[in-house]
PyMOL CGO cylinders between C-alpha atoms (Angstrom):
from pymol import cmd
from pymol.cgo import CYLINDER

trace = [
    CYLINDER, -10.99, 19.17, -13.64, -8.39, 16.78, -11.72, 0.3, 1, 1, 1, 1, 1, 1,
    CYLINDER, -8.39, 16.78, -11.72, -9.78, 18.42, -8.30, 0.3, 1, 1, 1, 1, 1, 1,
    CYLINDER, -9.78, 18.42, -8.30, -13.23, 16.94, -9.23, 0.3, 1, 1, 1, 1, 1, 1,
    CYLINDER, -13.23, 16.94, -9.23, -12.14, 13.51, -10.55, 0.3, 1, 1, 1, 1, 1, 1,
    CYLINDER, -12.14, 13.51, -10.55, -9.83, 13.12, -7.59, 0.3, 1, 1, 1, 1, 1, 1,
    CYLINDER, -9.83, 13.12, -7.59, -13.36, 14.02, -5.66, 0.3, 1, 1, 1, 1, 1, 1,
    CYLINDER, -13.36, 14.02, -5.66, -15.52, 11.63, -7.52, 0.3, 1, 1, 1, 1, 1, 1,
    CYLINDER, -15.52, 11.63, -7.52, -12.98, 8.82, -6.69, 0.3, 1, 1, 1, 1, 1, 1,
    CYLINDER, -12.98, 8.82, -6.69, -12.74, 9.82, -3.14, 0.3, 1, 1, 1, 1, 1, 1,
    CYLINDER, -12.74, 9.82, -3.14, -17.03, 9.65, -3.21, 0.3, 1, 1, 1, 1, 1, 1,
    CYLINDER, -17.03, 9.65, -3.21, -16.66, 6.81, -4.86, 0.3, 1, 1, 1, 1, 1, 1,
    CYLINDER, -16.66, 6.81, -4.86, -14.05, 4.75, -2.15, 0.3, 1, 1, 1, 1, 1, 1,
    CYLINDER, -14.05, 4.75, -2.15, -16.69, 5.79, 0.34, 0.3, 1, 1, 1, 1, 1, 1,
    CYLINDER, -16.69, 5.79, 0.34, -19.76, 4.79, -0.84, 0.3, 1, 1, 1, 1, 1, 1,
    CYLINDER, -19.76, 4.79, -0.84, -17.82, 0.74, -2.43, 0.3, 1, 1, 1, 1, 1, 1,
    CYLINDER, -17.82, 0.74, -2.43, -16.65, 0.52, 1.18, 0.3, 1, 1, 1, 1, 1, 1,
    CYLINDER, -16.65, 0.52, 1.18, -16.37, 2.10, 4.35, 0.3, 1, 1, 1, 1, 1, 1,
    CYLINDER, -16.37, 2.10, 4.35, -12.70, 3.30, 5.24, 0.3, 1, 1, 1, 1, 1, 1,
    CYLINDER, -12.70, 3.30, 5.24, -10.93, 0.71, 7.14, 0.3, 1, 1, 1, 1, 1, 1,
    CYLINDER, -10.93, 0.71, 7.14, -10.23, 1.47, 10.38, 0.3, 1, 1, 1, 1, 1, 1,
    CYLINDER, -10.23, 1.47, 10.38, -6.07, 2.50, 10.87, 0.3, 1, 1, 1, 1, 1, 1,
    CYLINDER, -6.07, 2.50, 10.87, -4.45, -1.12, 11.91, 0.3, 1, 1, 1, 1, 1, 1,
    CYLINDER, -4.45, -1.12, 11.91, -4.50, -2.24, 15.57, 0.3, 1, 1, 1, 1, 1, 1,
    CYLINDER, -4.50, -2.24, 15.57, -1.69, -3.56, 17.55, 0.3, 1, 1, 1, 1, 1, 1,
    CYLINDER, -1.69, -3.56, 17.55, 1.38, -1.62, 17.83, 0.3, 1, 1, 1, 1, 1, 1,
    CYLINDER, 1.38, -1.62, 17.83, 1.11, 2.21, 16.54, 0.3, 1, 1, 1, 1, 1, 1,
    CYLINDER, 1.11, 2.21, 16.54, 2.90, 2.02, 13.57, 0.3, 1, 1, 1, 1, 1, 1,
    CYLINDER, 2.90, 2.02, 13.57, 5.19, 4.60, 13.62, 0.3, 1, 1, 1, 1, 1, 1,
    CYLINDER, 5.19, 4.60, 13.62, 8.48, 2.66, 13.75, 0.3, 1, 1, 1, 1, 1, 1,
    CYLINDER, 8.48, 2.66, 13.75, 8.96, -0.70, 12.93, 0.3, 1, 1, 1, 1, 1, 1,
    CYLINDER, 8.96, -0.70, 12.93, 10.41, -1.64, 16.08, 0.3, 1, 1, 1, 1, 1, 1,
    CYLINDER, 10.41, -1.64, 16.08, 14.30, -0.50, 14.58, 0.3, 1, 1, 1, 1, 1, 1,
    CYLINDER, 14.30, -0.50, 14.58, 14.34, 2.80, 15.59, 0.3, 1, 1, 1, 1, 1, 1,
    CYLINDER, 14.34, 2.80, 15.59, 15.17, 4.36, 12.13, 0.3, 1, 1, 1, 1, 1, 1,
    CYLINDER, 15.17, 4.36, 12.13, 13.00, 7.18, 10.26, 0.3, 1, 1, 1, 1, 1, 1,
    CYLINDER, 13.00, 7.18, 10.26, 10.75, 4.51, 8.32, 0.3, 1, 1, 1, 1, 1, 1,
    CYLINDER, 10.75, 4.51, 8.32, 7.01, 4.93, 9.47, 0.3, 1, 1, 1, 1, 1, 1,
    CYLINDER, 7.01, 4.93, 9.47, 4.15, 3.58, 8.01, 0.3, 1, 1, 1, 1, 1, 1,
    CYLINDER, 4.15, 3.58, 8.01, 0.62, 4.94, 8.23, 0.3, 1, 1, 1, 1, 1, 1,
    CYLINDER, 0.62, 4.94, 8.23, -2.83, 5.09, 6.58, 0.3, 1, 1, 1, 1, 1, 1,
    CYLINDER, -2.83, 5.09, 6.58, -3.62, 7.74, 4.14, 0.3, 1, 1, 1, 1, 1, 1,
    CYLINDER, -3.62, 7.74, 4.14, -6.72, 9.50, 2.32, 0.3, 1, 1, 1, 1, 1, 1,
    CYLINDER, -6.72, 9.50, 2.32, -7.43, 8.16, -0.60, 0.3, 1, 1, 1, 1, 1, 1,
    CYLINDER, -7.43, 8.16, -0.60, -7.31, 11.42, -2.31, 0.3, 1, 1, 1, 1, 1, 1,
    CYLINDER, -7.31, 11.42, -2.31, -3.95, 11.98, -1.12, 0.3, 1, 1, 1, 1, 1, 1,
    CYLINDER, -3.95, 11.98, -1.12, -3.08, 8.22, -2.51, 0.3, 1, 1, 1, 1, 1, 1,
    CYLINDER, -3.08, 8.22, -2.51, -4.27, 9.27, -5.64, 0.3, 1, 1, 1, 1, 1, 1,
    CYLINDER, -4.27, 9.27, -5.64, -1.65, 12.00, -6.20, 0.3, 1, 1, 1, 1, 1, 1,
    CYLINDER, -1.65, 12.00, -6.20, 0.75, 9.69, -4.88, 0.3, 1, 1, 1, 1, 1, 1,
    CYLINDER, 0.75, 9.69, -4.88, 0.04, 6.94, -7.43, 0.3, 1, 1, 1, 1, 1, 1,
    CYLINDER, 0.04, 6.94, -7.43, 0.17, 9.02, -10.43, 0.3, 1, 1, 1, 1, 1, 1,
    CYLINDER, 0.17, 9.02, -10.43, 3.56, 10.57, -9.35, 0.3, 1, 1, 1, 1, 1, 1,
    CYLINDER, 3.56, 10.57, -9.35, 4.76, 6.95, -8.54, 0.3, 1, 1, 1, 1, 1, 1,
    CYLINDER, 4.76, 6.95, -8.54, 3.20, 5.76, -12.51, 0.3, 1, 1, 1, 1, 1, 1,
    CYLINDER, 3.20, 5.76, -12.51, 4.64, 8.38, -13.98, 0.3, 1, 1, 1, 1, 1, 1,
    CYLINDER, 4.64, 8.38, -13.98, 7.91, 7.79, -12.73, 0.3, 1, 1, 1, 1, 1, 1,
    CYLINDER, 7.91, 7.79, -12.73, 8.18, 4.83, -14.82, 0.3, 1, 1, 1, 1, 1, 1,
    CYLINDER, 8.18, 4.83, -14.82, 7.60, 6.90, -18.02, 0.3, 1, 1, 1, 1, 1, 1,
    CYLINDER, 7.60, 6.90, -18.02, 10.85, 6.57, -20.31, 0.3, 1, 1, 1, 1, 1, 1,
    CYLINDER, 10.85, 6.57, -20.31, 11.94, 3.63, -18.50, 0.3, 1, 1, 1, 1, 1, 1,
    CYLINDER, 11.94, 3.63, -18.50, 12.49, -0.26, -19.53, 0.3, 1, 1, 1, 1, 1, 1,
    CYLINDER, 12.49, -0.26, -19.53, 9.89, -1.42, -16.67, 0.3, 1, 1, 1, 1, 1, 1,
    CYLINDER, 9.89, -1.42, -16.67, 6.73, -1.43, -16.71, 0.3, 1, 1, 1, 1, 1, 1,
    CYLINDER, 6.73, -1.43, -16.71, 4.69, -0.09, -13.93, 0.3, 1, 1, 1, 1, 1, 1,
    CYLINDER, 4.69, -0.09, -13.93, 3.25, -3.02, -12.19, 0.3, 1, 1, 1, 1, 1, 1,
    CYLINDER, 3.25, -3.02, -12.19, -0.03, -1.65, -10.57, 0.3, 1, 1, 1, 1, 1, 1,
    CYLINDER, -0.03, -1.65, -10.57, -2.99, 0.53, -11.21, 0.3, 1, 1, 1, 1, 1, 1,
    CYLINDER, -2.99, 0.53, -11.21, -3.26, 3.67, -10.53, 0.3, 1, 1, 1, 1, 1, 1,
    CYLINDER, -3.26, 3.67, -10.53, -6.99, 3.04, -9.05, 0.3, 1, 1, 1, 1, 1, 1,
    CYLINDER, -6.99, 3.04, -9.05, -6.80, 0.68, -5.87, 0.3, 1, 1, 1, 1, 1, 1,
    CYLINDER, -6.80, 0.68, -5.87, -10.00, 0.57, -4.79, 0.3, 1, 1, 1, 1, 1, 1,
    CYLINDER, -10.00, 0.57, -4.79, -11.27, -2.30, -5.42, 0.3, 1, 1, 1, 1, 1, 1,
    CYLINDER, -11.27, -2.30, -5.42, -14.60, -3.99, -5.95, 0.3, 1, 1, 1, 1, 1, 1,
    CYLINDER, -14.60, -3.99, -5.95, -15.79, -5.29, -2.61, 0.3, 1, 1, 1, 1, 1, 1,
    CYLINDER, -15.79, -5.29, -2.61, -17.78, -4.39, 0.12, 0.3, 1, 1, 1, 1, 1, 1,
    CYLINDER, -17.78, -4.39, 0.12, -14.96, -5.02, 3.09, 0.3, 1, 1, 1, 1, 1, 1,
    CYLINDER, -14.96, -5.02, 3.09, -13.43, -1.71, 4.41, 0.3, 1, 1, 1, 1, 1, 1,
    CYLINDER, -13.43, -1.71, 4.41, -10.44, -0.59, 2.43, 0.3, 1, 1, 1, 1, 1, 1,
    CYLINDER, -10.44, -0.59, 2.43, -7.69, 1.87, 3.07, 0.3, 1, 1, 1, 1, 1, 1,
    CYLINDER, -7.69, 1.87, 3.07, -4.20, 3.19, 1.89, 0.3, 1, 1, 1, 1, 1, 1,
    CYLINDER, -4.20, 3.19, 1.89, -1.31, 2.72, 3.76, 0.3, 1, 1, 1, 1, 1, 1,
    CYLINDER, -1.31, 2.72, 3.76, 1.90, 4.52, 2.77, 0.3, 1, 1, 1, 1, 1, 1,
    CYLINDER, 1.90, 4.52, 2.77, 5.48, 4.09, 3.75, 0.3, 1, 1, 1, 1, 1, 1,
    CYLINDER, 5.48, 4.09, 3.75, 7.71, 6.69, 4.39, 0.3, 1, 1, 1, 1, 1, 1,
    CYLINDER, 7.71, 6.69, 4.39, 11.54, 7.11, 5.03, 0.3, 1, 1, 1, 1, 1, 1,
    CYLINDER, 11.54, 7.11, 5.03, 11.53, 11.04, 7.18, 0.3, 1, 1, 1, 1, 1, 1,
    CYLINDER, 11.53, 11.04, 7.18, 8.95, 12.85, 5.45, 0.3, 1, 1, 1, 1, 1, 1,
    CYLINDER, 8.95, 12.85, 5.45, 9.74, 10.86, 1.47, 0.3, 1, 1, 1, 1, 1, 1,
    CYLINDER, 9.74, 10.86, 1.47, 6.70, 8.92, 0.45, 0.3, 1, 1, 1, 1, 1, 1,
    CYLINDER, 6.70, 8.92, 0.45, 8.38, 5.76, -1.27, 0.3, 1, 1, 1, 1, 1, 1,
    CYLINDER, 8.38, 5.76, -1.27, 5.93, 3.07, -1.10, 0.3, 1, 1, 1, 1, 1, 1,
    CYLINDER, 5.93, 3.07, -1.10, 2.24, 2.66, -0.61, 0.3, 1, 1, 1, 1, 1, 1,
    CYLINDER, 2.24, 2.66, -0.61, -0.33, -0.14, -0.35, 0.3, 1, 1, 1, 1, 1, 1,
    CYLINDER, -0.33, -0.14, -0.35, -3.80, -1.04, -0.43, 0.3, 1, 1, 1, 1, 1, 1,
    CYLINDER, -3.80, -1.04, -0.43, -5.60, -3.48, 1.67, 0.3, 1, 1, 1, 1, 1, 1,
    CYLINDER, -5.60, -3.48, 1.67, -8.84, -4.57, 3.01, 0.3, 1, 1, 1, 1, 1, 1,
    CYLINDER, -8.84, -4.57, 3.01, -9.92, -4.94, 6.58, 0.3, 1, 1, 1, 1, 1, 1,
    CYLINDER, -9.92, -4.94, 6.58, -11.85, -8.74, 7.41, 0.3, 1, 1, 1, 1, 1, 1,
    CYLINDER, -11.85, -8.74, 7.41, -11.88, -10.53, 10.70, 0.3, 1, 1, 1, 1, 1, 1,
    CYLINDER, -11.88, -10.53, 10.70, -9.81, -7.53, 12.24, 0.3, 1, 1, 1, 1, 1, 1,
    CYLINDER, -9.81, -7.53, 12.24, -6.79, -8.44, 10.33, 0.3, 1, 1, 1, 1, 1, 1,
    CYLINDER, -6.79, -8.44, 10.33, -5.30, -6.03, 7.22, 0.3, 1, 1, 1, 1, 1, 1,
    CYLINDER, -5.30, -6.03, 7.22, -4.34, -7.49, 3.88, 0.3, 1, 1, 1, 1, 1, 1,
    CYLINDER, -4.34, -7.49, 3.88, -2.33, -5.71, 1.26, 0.3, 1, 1, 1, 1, 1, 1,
    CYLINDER, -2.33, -5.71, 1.26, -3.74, -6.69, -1.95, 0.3, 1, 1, 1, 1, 1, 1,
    CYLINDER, -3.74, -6.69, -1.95, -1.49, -3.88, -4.32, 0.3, 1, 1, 1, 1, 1, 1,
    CYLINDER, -1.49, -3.88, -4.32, 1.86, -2.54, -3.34, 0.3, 1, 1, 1, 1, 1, 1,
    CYLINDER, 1.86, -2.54, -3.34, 3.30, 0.72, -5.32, 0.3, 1, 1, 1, 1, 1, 1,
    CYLINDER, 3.30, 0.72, -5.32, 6.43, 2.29, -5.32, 0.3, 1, 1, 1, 1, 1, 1,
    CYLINDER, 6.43, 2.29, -5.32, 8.55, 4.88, -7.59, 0.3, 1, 1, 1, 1, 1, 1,
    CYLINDER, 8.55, 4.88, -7.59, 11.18, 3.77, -10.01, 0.3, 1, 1, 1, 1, 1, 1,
    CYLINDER, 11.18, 3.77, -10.01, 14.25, 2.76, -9.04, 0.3, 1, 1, 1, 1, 1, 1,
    CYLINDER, 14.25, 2.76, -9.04, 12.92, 2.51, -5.04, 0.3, 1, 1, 1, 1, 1, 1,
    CYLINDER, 12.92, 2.51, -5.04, 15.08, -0.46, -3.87, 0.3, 1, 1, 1, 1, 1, 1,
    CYLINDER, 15.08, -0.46, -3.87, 14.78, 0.01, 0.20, 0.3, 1, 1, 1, 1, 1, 1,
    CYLINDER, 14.78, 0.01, 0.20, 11.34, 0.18, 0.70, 0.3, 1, 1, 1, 1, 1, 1,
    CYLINDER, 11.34, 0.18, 0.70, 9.99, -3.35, 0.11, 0.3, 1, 1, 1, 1, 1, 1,
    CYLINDER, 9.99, -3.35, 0.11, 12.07, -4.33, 2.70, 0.3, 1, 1, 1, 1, 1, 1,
    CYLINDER, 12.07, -4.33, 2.70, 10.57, -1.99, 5.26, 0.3, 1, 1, 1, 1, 1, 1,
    CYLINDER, 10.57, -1.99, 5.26, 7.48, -3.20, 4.33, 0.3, 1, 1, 1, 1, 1, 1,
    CYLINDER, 7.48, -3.20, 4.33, 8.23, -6.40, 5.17, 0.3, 1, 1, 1, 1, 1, 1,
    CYLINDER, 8.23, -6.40, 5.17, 9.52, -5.91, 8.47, 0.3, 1, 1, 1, 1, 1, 1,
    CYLINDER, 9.52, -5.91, 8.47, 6.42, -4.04, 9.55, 0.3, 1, 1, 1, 1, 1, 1,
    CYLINDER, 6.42, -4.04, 9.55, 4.31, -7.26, 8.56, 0.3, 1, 1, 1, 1, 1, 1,
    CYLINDER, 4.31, -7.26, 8.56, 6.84, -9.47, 10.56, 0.3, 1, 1, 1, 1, 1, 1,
    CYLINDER, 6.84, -9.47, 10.56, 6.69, -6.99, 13.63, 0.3, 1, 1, 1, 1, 1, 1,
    CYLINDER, 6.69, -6.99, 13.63, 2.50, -6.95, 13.84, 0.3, 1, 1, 1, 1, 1, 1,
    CYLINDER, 2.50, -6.95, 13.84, 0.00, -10.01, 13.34, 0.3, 1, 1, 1, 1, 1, 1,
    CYLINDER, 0.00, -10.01, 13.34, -2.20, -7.92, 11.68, 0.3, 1, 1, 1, 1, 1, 1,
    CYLINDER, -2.20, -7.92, 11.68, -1.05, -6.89, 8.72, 0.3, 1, 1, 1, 1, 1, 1,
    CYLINDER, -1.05, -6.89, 8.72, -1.05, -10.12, 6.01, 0.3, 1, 1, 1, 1, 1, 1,
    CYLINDER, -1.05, -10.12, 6.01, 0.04, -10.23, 2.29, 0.3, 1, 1, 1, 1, 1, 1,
    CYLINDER, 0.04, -10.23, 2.29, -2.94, -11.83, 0.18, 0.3, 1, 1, 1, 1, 1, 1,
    CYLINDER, -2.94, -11.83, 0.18, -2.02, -14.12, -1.35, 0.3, 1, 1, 1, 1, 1, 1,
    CYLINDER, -2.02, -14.12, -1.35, -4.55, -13.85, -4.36, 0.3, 1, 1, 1, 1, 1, 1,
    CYLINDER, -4.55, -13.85, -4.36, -4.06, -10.34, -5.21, 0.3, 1, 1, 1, 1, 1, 1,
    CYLINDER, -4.06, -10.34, -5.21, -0.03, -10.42, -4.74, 0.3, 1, 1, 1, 1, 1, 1,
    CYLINDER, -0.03, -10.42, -4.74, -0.18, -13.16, -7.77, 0.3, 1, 1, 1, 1, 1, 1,
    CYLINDER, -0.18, -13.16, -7.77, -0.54, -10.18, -10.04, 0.3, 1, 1, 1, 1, 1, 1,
    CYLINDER, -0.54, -10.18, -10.04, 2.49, -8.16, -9.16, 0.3, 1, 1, 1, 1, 1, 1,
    CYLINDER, 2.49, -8.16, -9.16, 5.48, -11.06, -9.72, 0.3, 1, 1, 1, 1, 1, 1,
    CYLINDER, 5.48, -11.06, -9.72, 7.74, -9.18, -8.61, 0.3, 1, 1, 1, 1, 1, 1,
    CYLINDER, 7.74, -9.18, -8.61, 5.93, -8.45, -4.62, 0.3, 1, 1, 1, 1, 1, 1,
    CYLINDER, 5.93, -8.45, -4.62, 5.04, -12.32, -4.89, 0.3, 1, 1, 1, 1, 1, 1,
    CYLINDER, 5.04, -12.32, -4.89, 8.69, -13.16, -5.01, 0.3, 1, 1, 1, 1, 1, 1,
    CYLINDER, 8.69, -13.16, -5.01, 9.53, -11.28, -2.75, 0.3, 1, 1, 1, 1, 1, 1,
    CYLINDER, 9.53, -11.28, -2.75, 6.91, -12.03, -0.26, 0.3, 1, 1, 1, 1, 1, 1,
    CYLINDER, 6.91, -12.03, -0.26, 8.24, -15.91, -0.83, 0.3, 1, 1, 1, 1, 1, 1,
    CYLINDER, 8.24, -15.91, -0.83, 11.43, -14.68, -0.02, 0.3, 1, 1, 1, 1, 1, 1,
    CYLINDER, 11.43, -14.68, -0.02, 11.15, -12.48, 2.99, 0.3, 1, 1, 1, 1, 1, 1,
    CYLINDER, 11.15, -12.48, 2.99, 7.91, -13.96, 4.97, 0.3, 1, 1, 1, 1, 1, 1,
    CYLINDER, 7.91, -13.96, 4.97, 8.48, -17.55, 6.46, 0.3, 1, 1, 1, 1, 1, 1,
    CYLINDER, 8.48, -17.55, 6.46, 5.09, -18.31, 6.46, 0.3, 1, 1, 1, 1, 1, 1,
    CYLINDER, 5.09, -18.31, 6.46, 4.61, -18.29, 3.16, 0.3, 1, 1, 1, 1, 1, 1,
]
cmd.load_cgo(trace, "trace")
């Protein structure tokens, strides 16, 4: 049963859009610090997993998880997953769509109680011009809007 929804979803991110193409620039395997943070795309079915084990970690808590566990979204620009990892930990993923050959992460998910990997984030969208926070999206997570104020100058 969760094999074929996890397949109809995957079908599904295909046929709304085209997968995005992995980010250009600098290979993002480091962020430029030399630490174990990397950041890469992922398959969406793999993202899927991912998301539910992030939701779920939020279960029994005082929070609320702030994002939904489908990212696609409804568009016909090329979309991906891009997840964030400290050594071989998953602890943060986004989503974005590819336009004018530039990336922009319109959902941003992480366990409870992650408190590092925002940051890391952030310093791989200071390090490459091609990776951008929309603005739009980001309005409906407070929390990654604040701290996008806070962290990018160009805000």
């Amino acid at each position: 049963m969760m094999v074929s929804m996890l397949s109809s979803l995957f079908f599904m991110g295909i046929v709304m859009a085209p997968p995005a193409k992995p980010p250009p620039g600098r290979p993002f395997v480091g962020n430029g610090r030399g630490d174990d943070w990397t950041l890469a795309q992922i398959d969406f079915v793999t993202a899927a997993g991912i998301l539910e084990t992030f939701s779920s970690s939020y279960e029994n808590t005082d929070e609320k998880c702030d994002f939904d566990t489908r990212f696609l979204k409804e568009t016909n620009l090329p979309q991906g997953i891009l997840g964030l990892k400290h050594k071989s930990n998953m602890r943060l993923l986004c989503h974005f769509v590819e336009e004018n050959d530039k990336f922009f992460i319109t959902t941003i998910a992480q366990p409870f109680q992650e408190f590092e990997a925002g940051k890391h984030l952030f310093d791989y969208i200071k390090y490459t011009d091609a990776l951008i926070i929309h603005k739009d999206y980001i309005k409906l997570q407070p929390k990654w809007n604040i701290a996008a104020q806070y962290y990018l100058t160009d805000w």
